[in-house]
N, C-alpha and C positions, 0 to 999 in steps of 0.2 A: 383109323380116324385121324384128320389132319385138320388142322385151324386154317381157314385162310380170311387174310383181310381185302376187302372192297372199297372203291373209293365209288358213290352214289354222286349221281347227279339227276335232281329232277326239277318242275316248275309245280311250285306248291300252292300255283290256284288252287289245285282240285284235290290235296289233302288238308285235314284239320291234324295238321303238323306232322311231326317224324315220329313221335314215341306212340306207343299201340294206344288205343280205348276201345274200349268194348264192342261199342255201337258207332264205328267211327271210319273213316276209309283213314288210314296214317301210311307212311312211307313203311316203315318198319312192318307193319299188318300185310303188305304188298309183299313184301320182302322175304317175308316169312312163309307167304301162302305161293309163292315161286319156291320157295325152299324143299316146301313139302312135297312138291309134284316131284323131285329129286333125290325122292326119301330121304330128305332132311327129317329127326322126329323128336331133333332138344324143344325145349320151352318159352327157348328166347333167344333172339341174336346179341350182339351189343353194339351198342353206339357210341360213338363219338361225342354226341351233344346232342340236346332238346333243341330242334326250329317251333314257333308257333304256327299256327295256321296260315297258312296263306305266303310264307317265307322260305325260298329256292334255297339250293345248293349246286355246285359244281365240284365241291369237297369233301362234303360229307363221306365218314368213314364208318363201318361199320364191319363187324368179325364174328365167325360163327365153325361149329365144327363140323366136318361132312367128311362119308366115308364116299372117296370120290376112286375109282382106278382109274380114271384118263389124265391125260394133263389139264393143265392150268386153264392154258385157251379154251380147251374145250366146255369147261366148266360155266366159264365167261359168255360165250353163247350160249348155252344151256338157258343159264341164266335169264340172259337177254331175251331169247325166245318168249320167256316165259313171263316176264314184267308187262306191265301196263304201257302204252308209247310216253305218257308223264312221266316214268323213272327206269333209269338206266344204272347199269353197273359200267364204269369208265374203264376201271382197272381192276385185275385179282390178279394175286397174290399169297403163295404158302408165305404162314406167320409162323413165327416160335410158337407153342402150347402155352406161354406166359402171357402173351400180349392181349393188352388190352386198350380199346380203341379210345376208350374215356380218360383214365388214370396214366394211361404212359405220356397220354399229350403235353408238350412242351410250350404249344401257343396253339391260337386259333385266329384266324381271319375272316374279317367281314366285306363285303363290298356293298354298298348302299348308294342306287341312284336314283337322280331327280332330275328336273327340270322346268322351265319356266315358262307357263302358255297362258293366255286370259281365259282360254275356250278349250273344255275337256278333248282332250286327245283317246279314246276308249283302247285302240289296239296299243299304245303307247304305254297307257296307262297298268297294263297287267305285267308291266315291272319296273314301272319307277312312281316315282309320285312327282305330280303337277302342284307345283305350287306358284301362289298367286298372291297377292303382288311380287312382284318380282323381287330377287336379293343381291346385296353387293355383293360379288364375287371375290372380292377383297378382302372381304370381312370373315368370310369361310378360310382362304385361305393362309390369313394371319394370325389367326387364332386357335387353327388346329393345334396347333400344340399344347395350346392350354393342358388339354389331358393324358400329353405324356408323362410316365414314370410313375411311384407308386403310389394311389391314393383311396380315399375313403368315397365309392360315388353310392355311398347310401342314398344322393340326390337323386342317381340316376339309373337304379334299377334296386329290385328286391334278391335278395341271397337265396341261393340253390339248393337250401336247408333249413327245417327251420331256425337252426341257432346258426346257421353260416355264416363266416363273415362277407364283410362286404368291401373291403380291400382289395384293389385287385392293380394290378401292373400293367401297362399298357407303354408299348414299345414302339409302335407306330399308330401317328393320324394324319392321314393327307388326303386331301380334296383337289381333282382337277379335274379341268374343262376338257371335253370331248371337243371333237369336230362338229359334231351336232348341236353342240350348246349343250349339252347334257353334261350335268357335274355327277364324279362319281367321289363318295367317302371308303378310302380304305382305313381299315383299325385291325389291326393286330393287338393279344393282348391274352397274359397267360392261361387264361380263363373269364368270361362274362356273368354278371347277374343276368335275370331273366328281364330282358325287355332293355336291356344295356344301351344297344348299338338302335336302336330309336327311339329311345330317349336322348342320347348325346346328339342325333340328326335333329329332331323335333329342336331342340335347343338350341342349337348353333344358326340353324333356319331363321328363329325368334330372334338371334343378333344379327345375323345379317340382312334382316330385314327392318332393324333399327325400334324391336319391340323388346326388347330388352341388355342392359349396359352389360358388356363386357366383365367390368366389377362386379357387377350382383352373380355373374358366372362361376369368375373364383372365386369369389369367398363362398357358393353351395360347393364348393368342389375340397375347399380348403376348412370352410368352419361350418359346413352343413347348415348354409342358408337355405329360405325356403324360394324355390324356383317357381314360375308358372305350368301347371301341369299341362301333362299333352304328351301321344306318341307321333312319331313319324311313320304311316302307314307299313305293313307287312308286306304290301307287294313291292315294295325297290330295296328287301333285302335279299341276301344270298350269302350264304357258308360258302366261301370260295377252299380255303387249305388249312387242315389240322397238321400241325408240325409234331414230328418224335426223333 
């Protein structure tokens, strides 16, 4: 019996997210039901992190035991063979018997894009979000830092627990223009509340769009003011890299 870890990549139109539910197509449910046809026969894999519904990855990481005699590669096609064309294993890997995909992580990365069009774009739109009227470009990227370093965003997302806190460290935010006119948001950050990384998009959006002051931003960041509520849609995020 050997541990090995995977790095997933899929397009999470077509699951209601990465963790199992009963009645539900999830990434993990996929993953597991490829597993089994390789007489996999534990109870659960583990992850990396919770995506919601309808939010990609290219990093997602997840680890599980299997009594495998080939190598590595082969296991990897196996694998792949056996997944849906929506979700991929990138990379495997033998782990330690200690690792684990959740608790050993050191940071996580998000990537979140958009872009600016008066007239839905549909193919465009199943991963990024369209927004209208248009925003200063400026104002996104003078202000990303606002939520560098460690702070309280009880504004901006609910805790992983229910007594969890909601402190959390955030070590990179930057916004920049594509070729295409497409902005993309990266955040890096030791860990996220749930709905984190679009609520900070949904809001930064609402300043550079000059619907809401910059001030009203820090002080919900620094004295837990109350903000205007809103997410920034599920389809233009992505788990890009879990760091260990």
């Amino acid at each position: 019996m050997a541990r090995y870890q995977v790095i997933l990549a899929y397009d999470g139109s077509g699951f209601t997210g990465s963790q199992r539910q009963a009645n539900s197509r999830t990434v993990q449910g996929e993953l597991e039901k490829a597993l089994r046809e390789l007489g996999w026969s534990d109870k659960s894999v583990i992850m990396a992190g919770r995506t919601d519904t309808g939010v990609h990855a290219t990093g997602q990481v997840a680890a599980f035991d299997l009594e495998w005699e080939h190598e590595a590669e082969k296991l990897l096609k196996a694998l792949n063979a056996k997944l849906p064309a929506d979700l991929a294993v990138t990379n495997l890997l033998p782990a330690s018997a200690e690792f684990h995909p959740r608790f050993d992580a050191i940071s996580r990365t998000y990537c979140y894009r958009l872009f600016c069009e008066p007239i839905r774009d549909p193919l465009r739109e199943r991963y990024a979000w369209r927004v209208w009227p248009s925003l200063d470009g400026n104002a996104l990227e003078q202000n990303a830092g606002i939520f560098l370093g460690t702070h309280d965003f009880a504004a901006f997302g609910s805790p992983t627990t229910p007594k969890g806190t909601t402190v959390r460290t955030v070590t990179k935010t930057e916004w920049r223009q594509m070729p295409d006119g497409e902005w993309q948001f990266e955040v890096r950050a030791d860990a996220f509340l749930y709905r984190m990384v679009r609520r900070l998009v949904f809001v930064q959006v609402a300043l550079a769009q000059g619907k809401v002051p910059v001030e009203k931003v820090q002080h919900a960041l620094h004295k837990q003011g109350k903000l205007l509520s809103g997410l920034a849609p599920s389809t233009g995020l992505a788990l890009t890299k879990v760091n260990y």
